[in-house]
C-alpha positions in Angstrom: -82.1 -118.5 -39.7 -81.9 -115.0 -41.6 -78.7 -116.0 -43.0 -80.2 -119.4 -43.8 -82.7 -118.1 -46.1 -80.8 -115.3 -47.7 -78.0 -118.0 -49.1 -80.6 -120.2 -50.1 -82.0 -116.9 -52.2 -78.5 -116.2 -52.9 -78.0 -119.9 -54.5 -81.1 -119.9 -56.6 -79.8 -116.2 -58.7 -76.3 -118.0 -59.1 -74.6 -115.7 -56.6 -73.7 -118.8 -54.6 -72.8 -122.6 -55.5 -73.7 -125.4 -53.6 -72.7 -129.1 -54.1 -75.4 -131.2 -56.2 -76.8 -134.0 -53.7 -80.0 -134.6 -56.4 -80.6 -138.1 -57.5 -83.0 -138.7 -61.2 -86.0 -139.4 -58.7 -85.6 -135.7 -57.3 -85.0 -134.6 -60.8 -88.2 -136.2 -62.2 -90.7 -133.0 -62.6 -93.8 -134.5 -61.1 -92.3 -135.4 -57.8 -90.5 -132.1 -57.8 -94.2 -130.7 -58.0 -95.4 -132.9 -55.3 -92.5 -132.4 -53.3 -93.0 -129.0 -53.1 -96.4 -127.9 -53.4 -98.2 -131.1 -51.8 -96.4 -133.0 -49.1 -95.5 -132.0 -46.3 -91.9 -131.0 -45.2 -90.6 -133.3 -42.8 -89.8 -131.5 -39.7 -85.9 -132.0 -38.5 -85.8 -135.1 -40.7 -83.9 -133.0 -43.7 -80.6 -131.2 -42.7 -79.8 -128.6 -45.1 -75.9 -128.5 -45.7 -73.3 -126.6 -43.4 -72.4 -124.3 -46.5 -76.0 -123.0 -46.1 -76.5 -122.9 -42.6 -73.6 -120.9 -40.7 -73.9 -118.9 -37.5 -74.8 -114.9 -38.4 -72.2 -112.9 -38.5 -74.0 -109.4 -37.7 -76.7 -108.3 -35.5 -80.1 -109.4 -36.4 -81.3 -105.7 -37.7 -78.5 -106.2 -40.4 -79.1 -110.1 -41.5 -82.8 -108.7 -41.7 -81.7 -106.1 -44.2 -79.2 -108.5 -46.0 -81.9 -111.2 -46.0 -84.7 -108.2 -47.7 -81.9 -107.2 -50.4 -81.6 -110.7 -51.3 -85.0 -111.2 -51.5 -85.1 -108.1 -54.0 -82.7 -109.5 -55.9 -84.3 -112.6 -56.4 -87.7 -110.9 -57.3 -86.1 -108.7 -59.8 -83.8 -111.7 -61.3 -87.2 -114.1 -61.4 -89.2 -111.1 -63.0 -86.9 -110.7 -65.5 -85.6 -114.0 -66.1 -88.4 -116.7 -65.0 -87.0 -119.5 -67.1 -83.4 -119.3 -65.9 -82.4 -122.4 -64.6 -80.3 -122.5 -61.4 -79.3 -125.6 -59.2 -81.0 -126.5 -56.6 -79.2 -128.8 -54.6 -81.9 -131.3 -53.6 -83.8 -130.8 -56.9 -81.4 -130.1 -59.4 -81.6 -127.5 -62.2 -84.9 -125.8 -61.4 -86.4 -122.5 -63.3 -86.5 -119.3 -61.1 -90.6 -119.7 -61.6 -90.3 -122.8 -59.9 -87.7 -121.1 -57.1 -90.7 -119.0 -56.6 -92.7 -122.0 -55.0 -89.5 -123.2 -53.4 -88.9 -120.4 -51.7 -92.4 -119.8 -50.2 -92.9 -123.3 -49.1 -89.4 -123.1 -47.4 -90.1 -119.4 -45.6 -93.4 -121.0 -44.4 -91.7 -124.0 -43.0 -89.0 -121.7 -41.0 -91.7 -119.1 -39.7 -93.7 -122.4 -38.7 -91.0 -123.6 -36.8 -90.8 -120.2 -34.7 -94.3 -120.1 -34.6 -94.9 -117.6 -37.5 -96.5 -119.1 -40.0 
């Protein structure tokens, strides 16, 4: 899962590419919006692609520092940056402000399915 969310972080800088599986309905800005900050994520209903779900390849003390870099990356990138657009592969080209939103509703659904969150 910690090398889950660090591609996904990867992705949303432009260190990564992923193919675009959008439609104009996910596009639209308002469903975006409601897709992220009101309904709820379906639970094993969505299957993120292979590209961004492979097996770890170090221990977990490693993907947990690899997964914290990324995430410092991303701040510092968002900070700086918070109108870049990068592709989201569900949404389409989203801002790095709106990656903040994505991102926190997507690390809430993970630690919720462990129990976390």
């Amino acid at each position: 899962m910690l090398t889950h969310l660090k591609l996904v972080l990867e992705l949303s800088i432009g260190e990564r590419e992923a193919e675009e599986m959008s439609n104009p309905f996910l596009r639209n800005t308002v469903v975006q919006w409601l897709v992220v900050k009101i309904l709820p994520w379906p639970h094993d209903k969505i299957k993120a692609p292979s590209s961004l779900t492979p097996a770890a390849q170090n221990d977990f003390q490693t993907e947990r520092e690899n997964l914290k870099e990324a995430l410092e990356r991303f701040v510092d990138r968002a900070e700086a940056e918070p109108e870049l657009q990068t592709l989201n592969p569900g949404l389409g080209k989203i801002t790095l402000s709106f990656w903040e939103s994505v991102h926190g509703r997507h690390l809430t659904h993970h630690l919720t399915q462990f129990g976390l969150g």
